[in-house]
N, C-alpha and C positions, 0 to 999 in steps of 0.2 A: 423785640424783647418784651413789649405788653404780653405779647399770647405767653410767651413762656412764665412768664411772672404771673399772668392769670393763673395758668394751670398749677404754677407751684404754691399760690395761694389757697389751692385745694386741700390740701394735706392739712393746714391748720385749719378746714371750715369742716373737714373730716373729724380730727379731733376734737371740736367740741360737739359735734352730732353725734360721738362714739361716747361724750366722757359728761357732757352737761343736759340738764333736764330741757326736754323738748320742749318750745314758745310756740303758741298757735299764730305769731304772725313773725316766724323764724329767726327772731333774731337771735334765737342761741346760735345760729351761723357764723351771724358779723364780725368783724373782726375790726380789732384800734389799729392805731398808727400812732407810734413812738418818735415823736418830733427829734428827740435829744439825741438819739441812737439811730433812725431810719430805718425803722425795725418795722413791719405790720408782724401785730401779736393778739395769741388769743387770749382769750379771759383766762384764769387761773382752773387749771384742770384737774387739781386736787387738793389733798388737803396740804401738802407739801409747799404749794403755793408754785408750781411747774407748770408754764408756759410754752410752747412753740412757736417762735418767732421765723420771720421772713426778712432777710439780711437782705435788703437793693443794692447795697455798693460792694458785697463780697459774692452774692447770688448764692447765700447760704441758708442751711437751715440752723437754726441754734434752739436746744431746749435750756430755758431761765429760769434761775429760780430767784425771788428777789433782786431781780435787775444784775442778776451775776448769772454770764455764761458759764453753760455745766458740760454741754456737748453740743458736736456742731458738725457740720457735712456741707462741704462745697459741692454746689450742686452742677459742677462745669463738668461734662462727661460721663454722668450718670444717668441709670435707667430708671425709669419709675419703679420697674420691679425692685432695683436696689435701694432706693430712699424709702420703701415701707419693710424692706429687712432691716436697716436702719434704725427707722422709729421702733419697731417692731423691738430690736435690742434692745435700744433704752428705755424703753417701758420698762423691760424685765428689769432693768437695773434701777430703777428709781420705785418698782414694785405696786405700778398701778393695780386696784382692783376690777374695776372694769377693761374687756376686751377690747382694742381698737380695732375699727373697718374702714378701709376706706369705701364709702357707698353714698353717694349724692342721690340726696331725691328730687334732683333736677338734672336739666342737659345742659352740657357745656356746649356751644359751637364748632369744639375741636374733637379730636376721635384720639384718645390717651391710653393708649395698650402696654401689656407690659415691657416690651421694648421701648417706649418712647423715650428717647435721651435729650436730654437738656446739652445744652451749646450754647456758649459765649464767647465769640470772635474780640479778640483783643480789640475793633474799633468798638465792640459796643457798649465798654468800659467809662465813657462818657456821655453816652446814653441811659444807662444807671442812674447815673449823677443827674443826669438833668430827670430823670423820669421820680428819682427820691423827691426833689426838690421840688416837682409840681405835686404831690403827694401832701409834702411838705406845706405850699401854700393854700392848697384848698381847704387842708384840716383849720388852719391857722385864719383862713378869713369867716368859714363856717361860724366857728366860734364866737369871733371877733361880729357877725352878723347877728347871731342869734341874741349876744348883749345886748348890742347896739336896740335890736328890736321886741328885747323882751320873750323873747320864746324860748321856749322848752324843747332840749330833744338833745340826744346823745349824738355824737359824728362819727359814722362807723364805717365803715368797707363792706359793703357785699360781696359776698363772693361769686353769687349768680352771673351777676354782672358787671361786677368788677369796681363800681362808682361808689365815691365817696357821697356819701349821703346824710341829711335831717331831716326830716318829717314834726311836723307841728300844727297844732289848731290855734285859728285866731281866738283869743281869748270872749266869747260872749257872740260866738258867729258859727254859723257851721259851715266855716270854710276851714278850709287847711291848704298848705303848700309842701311841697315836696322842692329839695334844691340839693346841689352836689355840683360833681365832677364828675365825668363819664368818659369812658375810653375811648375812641374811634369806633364807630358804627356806621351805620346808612344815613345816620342822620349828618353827621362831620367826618372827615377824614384826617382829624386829629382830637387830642382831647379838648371837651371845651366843658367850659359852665352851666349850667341849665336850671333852670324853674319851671315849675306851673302850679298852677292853683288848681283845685279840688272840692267841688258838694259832692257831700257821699262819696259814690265812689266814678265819678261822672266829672272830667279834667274840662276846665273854664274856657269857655269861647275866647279868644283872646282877639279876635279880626277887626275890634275895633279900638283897642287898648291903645294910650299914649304912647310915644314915642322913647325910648330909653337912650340915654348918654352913651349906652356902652352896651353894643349887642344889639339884637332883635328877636323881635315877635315872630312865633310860627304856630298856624292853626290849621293845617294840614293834618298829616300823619301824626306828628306832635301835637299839642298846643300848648307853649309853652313858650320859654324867649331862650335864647342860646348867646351865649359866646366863646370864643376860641381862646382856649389856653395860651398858647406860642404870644408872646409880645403883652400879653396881661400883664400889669403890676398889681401889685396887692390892693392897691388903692383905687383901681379901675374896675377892678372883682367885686370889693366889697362896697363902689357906689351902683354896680348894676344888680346886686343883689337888694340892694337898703331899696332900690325906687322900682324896681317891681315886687317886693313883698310888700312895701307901700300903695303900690295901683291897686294889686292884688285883696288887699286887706279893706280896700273902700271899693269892692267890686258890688 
């Protein structure tokens, strides 16, 4: 269900690359996550205040306007070609001025033609549920991290890569950290946690850094510390986060 959920989170990274002023380090792409609803949603696409949200426990698309659904499409059995006839319609009816495209100026992993149809097996109806709810706590410790340590940075979704991510500079250093939540890749084969530190644009040796309570150090391919989503508590996230932006911060 991640890859499909990736690729359906394209349509909203579409929409705001068709409808919001270009950012030279892309974040008009990003995309929130709507704790209250379970919704990943984009910024407000016009003056109307209309959104495109990504429904995880229905696998739908909904365009919002003030937190009130207006139109919506279960995405169970459809072809991509049909979800941008779709949008495609509701533009016209909500009377956008700008044209929508879907056109990424980057590469997905998967190969999405206009036949590609979306599927959802009645088991993976609980998979959702659990896939909202890690969504759920990363935004929720993110937050809860960057208080605790005083930093600056918005918590957003990339679409490129799928991970919930903050980026931030130590205040009177020129270092910075980079932390989130990342999907399954080469590095894990499920979602996990991750940091690293940054001068410039050159990620921090890490091969001799303390020991961490929760997770570990990798200075390989990565260099960074990881831990695995599955059996995380809130409270296990957010001390592996708090004592490597602390190592991190007195590197």
């Amino acid at each position: 269900m991640t890859t499909q959920l990736h690729i359906a989170s394209q349509y909203l990274a579409a929409a705001q690359i068709s409808f919001l002023d270009k950012k030279d380090d892309d974040s008009h792409t990003n995309i929130g996550f709507n704790i209250e609803k379970g919704f990943l949603e984009t910024r407000s696409l016009n003056d109307a205040g209309y959104k495109l949200a990504l429904d995880y426990q229905k696998f739908a698309l909904h365009w919002t306007q003030k937190n009130t659904t207006r139109f919506s499409l279960n995405l169970n059995g459809k072809t991509h070609h049909e979800v941008l006839e779709w949008i495609q319609k509701v533009l016209k009816e909500i009377k956008t001025v700008k044209p929508f495209k879907y056109d990424l100026h980057y590469e997905l992993p998967y190969s999405v033609t206009e036949d590609y149809s979306f599927s959802v097996p009645d088991t993976d109806n609980s998979i959702l549920q659990k896939l909202m709810q890690q969504r759920a706590l990363a935004n929720t410790v993110l937050q809860d991290v960057l208080q605790q340590q005083q930093l600056k940075s918005d918590v957003r979704i990339w679409p490129h890569h799928f991970d919930t991510g903050a980026f931030s500079i130590f205040t009177g250093k020129d270092i910075s950290v980079g932390f989130g939540m990342a999907i399954p890749d080469s590095m894990h084969d499920d979602y996990y946690f991750y940091i690293s530190g940054y001068k410039g644009h050159d990620a921090l040796d890490t091969s001799s850094l303390s020991k961490l309570t929760y997770g570990n150090w990798y200075s390989d391919q990565f260099k960074g510390a990881i831990l695995p989503v599955t059996e995380t508590t809130k409270e296990m996230a957010t001390l592996f986060f708090n004592e490597a932006i602390s190592i991190l911060r007195n590197y």
